[in-house]
C-alpha positions in Angstrom: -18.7 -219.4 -163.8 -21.6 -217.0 -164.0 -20.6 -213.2 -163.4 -23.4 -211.1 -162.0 -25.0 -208.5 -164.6 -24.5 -205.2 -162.4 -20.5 -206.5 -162.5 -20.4 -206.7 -166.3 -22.1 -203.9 -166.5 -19.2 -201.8 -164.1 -16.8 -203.5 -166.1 -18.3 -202.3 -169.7 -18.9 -198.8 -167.8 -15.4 -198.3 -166.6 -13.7 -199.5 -170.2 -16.0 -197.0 -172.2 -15.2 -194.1 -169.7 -11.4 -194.4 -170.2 -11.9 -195.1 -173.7 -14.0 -191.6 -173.9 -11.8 -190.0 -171.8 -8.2 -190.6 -173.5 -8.5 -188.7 -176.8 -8.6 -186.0 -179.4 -11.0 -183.1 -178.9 -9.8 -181.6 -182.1 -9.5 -182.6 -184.5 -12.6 -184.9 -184.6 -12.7 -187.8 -187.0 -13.1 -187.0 -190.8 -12.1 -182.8 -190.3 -10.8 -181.5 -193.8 -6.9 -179.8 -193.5 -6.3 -177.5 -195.8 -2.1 -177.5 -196.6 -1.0 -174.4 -195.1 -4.1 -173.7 -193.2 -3.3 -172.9 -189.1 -4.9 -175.7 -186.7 -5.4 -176.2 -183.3 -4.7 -180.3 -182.0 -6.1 -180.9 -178.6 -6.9 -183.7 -175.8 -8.4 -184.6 -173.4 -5.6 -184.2 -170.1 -8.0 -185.6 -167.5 -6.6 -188.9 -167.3 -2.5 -187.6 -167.1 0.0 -186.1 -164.8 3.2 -184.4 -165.1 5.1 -188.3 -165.6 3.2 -188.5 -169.2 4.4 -186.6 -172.6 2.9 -186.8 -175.8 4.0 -187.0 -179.1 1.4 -186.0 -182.1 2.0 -187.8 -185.8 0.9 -188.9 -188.7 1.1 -192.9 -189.0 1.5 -192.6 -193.0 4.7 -190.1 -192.6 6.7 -190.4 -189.1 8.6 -188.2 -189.8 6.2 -185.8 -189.9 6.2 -184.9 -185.7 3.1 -182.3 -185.4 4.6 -181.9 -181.5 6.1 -183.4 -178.4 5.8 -182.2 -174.9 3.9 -182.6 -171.5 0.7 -184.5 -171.8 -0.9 -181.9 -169.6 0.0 -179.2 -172.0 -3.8 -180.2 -173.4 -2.7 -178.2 -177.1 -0.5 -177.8 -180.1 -0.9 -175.1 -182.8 0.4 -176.1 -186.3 0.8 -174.8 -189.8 -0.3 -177.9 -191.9 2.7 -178.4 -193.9 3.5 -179.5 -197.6 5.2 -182.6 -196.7 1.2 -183.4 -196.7 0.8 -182.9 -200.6 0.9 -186.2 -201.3 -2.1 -187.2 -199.4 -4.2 -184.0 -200.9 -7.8 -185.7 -201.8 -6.9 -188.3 -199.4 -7.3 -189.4 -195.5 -4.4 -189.4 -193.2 -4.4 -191.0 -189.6 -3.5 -188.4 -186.6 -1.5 -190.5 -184.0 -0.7 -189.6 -180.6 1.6 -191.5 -178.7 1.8 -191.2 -174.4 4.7 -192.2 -172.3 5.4 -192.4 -168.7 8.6 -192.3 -167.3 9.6 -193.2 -171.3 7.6 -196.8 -171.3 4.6 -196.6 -173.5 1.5 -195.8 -171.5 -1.8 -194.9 -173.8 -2.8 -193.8 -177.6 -5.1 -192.8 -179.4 -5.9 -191.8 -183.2 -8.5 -189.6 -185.6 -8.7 -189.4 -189.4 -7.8 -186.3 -191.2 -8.7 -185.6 -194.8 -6.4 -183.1 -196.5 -7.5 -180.9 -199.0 
């Protein structure tokens, strides 16, 4: 079965744009937390409605929650916190988690060094 070009094309168009438009504004991959510093985590709320909430981690510590709320709330403001020291010098992975009416429905992820 041969699929037409201008067909793969709009399929490898349509994948890219969601994957470009689910995620993390700030912060981008590789920014440098400093513990204690204030920070601003934000995303991109094109793609959700008032059925999705979000939860923001970090994938090496769950228990550390940085927020949970409505997906379309686009922000959280956080005081980097010392449950971090033990990954100073080191790279931790920024998780965020969607739901829809509770089921799982997208993520995404960034890398955060902490200094």
């Amino acid at each position: 079965m041969k699929i037409p070009i201008l067909a793969l094309f709009v399929l490898v168009l349509c994948v890219y744009i969601q994957w470009v438009a689910a995620g993390f504004i700030e912060p981008q991959n590789n920014t440098v937390w400093t513990i204690g510093s204030k920070q601003v985590i934000s995303w991109n709320t094109s793609t959700y409605t008032s059925d999705e909430t979000i939860s923001v981690f970090v994938s090496e510590d769950r228990s550390i929650l940085f927020g949970y709320g409505p997906a379309t709330l686009g922000n959280f403001t956080i005081i980097v916190p010392n449950q971090l020291a033990p990954f100073k010098g080191g790279m931790i992975h920024l998780i965020a988690v969607v739901r829809q009416n509770s089921h799982l429905f997208d993520g995404f992820t960034t890398n955060v060094n902490i200094q």
